[in-house]
MMTF fields as JSON, N, C-alpha, C and O atoms, coordinates in Angstrom:
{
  "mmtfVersion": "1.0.0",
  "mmtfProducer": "UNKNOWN",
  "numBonds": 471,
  "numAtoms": 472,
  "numGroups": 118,
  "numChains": 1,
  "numModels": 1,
  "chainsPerModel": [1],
  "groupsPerChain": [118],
  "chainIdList": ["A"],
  "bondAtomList": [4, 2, 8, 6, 12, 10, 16, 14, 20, 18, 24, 22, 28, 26, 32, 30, 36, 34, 40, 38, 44, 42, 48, 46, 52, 50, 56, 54, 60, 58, 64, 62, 68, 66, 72, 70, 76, 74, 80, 78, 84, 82, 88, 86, 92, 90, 96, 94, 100, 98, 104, 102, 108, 106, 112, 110, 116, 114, 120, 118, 124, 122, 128, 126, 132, 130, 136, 134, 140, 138, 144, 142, 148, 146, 152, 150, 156, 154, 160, 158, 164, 162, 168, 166, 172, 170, 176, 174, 180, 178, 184, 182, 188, 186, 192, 190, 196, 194, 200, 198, 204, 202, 208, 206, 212, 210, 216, 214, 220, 218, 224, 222, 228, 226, 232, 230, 236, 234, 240, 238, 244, 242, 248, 246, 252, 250, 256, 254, 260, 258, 264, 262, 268, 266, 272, 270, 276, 274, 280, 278, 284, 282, 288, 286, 292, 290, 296, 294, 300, 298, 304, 302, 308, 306, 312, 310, 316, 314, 320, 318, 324, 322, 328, 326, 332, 330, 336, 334, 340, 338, 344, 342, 348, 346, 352, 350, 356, 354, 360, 358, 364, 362, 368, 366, 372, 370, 376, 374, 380, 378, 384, 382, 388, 386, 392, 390, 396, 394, 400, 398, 404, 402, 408, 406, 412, 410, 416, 414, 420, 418, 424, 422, 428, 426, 432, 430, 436, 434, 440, 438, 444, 442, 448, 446, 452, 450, 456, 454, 460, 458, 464, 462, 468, 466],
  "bondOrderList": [1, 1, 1, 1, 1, 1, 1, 1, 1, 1, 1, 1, 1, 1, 1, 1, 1, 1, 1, 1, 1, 1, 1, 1, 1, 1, 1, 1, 1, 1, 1, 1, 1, 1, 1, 1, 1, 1, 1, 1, 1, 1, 1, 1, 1, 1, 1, 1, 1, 1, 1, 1, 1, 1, 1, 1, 1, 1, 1, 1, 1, 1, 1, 1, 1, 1, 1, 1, 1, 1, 1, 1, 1, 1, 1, 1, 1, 1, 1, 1, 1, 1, 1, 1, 1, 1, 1, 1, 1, 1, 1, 1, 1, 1, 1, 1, 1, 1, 1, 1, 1, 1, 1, 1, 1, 1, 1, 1, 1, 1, 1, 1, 1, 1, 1, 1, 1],
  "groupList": [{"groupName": "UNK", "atomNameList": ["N", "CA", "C", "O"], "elementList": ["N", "C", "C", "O"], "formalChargeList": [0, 0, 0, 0], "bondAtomList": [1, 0, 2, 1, 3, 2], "bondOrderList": [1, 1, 2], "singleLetterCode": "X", "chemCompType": "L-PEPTIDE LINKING"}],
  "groupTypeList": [0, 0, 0, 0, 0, 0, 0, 0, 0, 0, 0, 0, 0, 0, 0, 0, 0, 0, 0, 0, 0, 0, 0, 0, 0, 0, 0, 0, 0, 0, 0, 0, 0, 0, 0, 0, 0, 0, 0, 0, 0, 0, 0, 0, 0, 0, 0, 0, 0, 0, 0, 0, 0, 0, 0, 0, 0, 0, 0, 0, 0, 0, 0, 0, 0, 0, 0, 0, 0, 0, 0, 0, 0, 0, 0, 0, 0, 0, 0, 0, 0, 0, 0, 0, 0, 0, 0, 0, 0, 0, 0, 0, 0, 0, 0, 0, 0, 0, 0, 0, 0, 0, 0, 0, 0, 0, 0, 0, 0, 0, 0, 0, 0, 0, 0, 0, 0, 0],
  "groupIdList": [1, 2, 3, 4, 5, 6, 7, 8, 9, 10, 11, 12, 13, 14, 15, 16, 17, 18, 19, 20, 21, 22, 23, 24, 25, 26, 27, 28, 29, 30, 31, 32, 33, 34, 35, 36, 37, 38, 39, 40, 41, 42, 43, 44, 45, 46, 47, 48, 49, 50, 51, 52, 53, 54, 55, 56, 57, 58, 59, 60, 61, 62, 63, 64, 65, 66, 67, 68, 69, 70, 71, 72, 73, 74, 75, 76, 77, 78, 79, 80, 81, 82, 83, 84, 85, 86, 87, 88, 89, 90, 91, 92, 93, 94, 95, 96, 97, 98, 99, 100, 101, 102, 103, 104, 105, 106, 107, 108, 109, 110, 111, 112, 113, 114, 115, 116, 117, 118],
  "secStructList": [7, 7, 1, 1, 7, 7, 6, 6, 1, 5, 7, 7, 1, 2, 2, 2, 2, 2, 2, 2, 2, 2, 2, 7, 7, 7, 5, 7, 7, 6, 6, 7, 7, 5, 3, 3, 3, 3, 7, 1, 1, 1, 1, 7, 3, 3, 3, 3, 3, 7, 7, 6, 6, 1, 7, 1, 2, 2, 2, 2, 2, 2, 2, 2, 2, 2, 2, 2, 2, 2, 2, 6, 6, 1, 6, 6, 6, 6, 7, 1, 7, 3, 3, 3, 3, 3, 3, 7, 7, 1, 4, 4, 4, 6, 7, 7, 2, 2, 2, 2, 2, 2, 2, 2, 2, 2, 2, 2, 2, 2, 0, 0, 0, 0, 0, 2, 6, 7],
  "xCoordList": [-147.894, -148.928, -149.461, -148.754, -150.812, -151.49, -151.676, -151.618, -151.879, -152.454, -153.865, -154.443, -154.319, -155.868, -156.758, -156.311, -157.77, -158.843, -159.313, -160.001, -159.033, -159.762, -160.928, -161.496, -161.565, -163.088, -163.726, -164.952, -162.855, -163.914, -163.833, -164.236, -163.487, -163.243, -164.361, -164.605, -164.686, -165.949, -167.508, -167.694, -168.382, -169.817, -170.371, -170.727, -170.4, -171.052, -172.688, -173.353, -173.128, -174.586, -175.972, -176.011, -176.728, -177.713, -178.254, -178.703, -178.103, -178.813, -178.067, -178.383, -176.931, -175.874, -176.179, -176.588, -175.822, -176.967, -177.688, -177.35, -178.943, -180.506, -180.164, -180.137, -179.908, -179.383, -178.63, -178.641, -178.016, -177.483, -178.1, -178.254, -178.652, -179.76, -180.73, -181.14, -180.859, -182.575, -181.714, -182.099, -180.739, -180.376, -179.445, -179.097, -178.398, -177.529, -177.382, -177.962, -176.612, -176.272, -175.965, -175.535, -176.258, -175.942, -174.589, -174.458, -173.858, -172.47, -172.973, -172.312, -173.558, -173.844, -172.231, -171.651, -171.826, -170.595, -170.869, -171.843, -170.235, -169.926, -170.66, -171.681, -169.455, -169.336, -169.377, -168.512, -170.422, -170.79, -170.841, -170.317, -172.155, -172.847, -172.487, -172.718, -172.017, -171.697, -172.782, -173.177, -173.096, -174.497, -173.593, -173.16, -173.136, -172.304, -172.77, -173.743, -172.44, -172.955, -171.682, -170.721, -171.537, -170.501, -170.811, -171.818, -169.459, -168.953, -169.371, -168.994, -170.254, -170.071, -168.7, -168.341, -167.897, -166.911, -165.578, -165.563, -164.635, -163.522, -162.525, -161.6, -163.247, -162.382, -163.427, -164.582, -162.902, -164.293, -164.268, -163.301, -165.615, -165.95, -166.884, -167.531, -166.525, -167.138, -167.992, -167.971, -168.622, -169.933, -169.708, -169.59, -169.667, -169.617, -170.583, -170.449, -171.432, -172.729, -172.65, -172.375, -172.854, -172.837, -173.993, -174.225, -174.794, -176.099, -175.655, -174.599, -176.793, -176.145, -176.423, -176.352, -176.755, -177.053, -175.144, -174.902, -174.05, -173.154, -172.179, -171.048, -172.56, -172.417, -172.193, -172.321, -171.784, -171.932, -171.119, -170.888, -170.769, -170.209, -168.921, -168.603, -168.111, -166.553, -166.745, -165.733, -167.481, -167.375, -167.812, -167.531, -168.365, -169.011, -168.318, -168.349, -167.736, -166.427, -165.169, -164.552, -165.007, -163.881, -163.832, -162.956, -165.417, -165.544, -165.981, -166.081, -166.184, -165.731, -164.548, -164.327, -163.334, -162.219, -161.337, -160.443, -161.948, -161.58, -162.206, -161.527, -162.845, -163.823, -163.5, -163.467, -163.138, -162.254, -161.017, -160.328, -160.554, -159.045, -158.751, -157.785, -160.02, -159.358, -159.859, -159.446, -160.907, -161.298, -160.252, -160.047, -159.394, -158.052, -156.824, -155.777, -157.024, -155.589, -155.842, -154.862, -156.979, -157.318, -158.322, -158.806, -158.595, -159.337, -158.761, -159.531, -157.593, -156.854, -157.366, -157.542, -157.515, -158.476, -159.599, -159.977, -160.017, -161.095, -161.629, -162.617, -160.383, -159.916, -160.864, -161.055, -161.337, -163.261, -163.186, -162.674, -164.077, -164.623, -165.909, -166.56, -166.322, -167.365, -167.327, -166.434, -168.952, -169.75, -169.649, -169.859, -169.362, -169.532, -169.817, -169.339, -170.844, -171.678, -171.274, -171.929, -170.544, -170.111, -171.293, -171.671, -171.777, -172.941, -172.14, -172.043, -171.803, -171.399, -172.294, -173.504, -172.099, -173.088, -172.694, -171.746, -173.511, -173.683, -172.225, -171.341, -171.921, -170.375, -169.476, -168.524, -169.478, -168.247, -167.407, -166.195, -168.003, -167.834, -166.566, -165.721, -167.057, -166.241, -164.803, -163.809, -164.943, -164.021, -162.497, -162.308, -161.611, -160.593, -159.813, -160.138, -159.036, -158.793, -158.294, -158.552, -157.577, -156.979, -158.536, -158.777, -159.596, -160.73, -161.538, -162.089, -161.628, -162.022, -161.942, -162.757, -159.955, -159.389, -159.553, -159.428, -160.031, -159.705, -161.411, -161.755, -161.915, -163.963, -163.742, -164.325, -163.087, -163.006, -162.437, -162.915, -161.383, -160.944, -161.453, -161.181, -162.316, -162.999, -164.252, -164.878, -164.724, -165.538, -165.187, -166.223, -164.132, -163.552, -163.756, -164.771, -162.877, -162.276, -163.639, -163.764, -164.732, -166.178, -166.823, -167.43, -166.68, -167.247, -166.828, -167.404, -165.732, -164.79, -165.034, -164.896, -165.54, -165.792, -167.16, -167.505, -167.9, -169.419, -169.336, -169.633, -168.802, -168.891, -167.958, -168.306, -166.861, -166.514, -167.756, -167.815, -168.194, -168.892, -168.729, -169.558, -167.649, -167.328, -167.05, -166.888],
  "yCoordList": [97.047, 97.482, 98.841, 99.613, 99.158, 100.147, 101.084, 100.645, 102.284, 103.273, 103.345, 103.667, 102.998, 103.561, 102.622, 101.869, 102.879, 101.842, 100.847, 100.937, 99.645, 98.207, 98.288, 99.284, 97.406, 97.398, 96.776, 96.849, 95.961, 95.972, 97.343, 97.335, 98.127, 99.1, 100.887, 102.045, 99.862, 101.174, 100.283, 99.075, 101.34, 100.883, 100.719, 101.721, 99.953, 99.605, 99.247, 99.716, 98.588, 97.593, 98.752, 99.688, 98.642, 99.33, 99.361, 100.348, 98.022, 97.781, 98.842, 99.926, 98.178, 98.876, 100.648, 101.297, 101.012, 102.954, 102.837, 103.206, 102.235, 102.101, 101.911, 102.981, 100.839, 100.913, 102.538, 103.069, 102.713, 104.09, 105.036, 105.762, 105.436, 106.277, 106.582, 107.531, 105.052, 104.871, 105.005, 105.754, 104.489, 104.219, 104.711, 104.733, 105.412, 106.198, 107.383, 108.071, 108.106, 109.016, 110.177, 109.841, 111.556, 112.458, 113.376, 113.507, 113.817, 115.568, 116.504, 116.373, 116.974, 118.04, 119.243, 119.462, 119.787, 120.429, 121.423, 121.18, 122.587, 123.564, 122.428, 122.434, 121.627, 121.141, 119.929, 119.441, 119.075, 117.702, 117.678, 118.172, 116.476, 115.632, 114.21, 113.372, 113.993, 112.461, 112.048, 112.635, 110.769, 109.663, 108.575, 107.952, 108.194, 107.029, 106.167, 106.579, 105.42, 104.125, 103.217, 103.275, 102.432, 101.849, 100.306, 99.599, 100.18, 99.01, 98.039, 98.014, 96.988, 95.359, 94.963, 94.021, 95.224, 94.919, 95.186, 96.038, 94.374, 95.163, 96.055, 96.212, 96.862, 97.795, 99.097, 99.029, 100.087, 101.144, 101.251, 100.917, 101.83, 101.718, 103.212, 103.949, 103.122, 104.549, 104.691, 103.898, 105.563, 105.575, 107.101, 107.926, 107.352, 108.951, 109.324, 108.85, 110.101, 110.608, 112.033, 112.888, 112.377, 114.066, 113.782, 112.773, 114.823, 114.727, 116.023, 116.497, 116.12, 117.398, 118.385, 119.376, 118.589, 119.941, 120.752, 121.959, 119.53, 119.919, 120.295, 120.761, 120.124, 120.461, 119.179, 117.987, 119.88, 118.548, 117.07, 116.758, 116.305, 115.712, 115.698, 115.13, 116.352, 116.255, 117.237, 117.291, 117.816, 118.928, 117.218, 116.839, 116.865, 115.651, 114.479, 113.619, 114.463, 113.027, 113.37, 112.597, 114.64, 115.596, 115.43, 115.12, 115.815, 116.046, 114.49, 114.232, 113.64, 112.237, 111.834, 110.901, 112.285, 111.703, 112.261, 111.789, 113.572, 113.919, 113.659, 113.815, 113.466, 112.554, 111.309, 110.785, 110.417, 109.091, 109.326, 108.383, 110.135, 110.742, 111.056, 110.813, 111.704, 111.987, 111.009, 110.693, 110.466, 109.475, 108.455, 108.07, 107.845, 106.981, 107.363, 106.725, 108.597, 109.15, 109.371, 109.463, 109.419, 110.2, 109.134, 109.489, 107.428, 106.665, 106.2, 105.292, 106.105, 105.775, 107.084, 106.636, 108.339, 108.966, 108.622, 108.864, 107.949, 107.34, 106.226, 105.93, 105.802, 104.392, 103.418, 102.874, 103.357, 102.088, 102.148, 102.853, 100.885, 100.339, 101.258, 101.271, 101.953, 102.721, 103.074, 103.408, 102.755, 102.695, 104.569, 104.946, 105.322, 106.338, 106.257, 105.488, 107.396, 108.142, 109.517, 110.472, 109.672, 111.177, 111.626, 110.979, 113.131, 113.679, 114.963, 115.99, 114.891, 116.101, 117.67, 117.486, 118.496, 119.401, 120.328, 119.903, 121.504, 122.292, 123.021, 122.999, 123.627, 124.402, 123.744, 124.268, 122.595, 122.247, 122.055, 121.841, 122.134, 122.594, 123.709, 123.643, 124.996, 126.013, 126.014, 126.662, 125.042, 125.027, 124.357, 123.594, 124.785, 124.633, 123.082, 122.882, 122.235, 121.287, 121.586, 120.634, 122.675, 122.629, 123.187, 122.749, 124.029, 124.189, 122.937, 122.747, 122.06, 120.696, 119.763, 119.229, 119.864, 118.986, 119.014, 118.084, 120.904, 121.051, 120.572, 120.119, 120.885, 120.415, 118.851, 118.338, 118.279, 116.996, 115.908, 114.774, 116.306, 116.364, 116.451, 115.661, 117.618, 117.756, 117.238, 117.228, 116.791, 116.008, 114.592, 113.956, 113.786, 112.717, 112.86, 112.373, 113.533, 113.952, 113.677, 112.951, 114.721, 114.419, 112.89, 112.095, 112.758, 111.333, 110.24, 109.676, 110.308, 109.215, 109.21, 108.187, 110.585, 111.132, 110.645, 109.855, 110.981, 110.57, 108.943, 108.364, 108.372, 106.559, 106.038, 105.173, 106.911, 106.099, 106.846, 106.633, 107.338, 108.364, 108.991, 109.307, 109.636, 111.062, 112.315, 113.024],
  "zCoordList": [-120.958, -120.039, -120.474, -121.121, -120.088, -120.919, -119.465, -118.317, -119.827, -118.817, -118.56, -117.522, -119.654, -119.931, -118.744, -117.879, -118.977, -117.772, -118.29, -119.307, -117.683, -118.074, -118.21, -117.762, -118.782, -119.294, -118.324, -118.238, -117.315, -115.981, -115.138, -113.975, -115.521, -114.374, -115.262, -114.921, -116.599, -116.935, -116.554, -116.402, -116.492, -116.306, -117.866, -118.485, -118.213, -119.671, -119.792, -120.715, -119.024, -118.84, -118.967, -118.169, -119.696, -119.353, -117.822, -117.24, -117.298, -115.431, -114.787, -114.298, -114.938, -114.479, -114.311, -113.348, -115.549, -115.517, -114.55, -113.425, -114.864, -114.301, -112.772, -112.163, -112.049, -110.775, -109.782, -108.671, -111.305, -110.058, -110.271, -109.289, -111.401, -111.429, -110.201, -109.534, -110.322, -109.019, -107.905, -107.008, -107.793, -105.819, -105.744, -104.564, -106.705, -105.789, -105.635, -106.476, -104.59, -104.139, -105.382, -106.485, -105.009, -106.086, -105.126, -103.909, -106.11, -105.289, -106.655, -107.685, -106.652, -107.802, -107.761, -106.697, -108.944, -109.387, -110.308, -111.021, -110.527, -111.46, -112.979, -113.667, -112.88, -114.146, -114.354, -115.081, -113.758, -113.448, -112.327, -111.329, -112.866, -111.422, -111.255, -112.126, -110.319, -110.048, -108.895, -107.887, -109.487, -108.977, -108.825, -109.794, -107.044, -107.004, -105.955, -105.323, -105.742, -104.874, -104.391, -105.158, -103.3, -102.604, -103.636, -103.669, -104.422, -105.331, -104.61, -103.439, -105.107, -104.807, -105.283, -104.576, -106.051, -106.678, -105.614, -104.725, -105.896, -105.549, -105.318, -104.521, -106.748, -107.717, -107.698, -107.278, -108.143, -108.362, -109.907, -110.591, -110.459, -112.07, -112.18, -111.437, -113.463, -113.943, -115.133, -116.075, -115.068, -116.412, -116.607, -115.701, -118.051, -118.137, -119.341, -120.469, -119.026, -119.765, -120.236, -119.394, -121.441, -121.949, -122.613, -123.279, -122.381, -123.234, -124.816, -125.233, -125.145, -126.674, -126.116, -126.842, -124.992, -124.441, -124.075, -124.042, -123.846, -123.784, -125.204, -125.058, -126.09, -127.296, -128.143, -127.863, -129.369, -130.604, -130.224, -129.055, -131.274, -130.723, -130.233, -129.188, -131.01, -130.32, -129.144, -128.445, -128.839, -127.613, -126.413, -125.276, -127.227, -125.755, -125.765, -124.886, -126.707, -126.835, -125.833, -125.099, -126.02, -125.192, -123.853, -123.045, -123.791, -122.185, -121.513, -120.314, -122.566, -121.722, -121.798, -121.026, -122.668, -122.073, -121.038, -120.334, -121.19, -119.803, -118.281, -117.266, -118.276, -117.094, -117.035, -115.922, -118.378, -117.672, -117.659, -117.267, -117.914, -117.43, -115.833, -115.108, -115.615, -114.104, -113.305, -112.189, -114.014, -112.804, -112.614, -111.463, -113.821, -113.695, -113.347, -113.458, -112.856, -112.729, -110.868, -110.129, -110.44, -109.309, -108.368, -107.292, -109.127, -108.186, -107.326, -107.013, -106.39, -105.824, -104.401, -103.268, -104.616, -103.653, -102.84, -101.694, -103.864, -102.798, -101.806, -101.133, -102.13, -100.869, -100.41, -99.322, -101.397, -101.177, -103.049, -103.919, -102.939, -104.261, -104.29, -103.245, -105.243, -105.432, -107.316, -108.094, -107.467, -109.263, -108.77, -107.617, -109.694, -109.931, -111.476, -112.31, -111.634, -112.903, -113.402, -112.984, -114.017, -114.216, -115.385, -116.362, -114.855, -116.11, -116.697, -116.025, -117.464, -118.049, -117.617, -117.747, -117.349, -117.492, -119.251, -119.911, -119.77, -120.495, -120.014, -120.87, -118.79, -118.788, -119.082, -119.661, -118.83, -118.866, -120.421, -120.442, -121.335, -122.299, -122.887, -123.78, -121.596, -121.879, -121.076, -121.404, -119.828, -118.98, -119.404, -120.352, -118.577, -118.799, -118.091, -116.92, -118.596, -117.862, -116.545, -115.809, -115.824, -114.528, -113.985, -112.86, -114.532, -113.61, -113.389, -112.305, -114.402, -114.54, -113.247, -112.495, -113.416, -112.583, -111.224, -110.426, -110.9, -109.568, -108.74, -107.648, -109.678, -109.299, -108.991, -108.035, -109.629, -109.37, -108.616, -108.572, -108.018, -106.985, -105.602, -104.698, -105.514, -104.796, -104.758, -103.698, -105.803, -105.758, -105.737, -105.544, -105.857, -104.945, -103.736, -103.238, -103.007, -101.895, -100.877, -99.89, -101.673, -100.559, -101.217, -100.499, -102.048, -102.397, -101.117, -100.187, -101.578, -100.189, -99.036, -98.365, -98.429, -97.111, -97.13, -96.252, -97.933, -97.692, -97.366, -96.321, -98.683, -98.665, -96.869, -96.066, -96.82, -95.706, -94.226, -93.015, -94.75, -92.991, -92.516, -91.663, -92.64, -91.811, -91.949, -90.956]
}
């Protein structure tokens, strides 16, 4: 058995992008923006985007495995099936994984709160 995230559980599809782009919800962050929407699925799934504005490539390979890192270590927070979009920003680059970890979290934490309502 593997740790890593099943390939149903990443957003791969171009629609897929395009859909949450147009219709979902934004939590803007220090160091990413997440664009998420309440899962048709059972499961929640993730898409993670660095443009070159966050640096070359291993600076942006980095900062997506750390973004599907926490999102698999930490989807169990959000207690609903929900497509989340992680965008890299330009800081996050310089940031440190526990400042990373702690933005993100909290940006669960209100994700969940928003999707369930209260």
């Amino acid at each position: 058995m593997t740790e890593g995230l099943a390939a149903r559980q990443r957003i791969r599809k171009k629609k897929d992008f395009l859909v949450l782009y147009k219709k979902g919800r934004r939590y803007k962050s220090r160091y990413f923006s997440l664009i998420y929407s309440s899962g048709a699925l059972p499961y929640s799934r993730v898409g993670v985007v660095a443009s070159r504005k966050v640096g070359g490539a291993v600076v942006r390979n980095k900062a997506k495995r750390w973004m599907r890192e926490l999102f698999r270590r930490n989807r169990d927070a959000l207690e609903c099936p929900v497509d989340i979009l992680i965008v890299a920003m330009p800081e996050l680059a310089g940031a440190t994984w526990a400042e990373v970890r702690e933005e993100f979290l909290l940006a669960v934490r209100e994700v969940g709160r928003r999707i369930r309502g209260r």
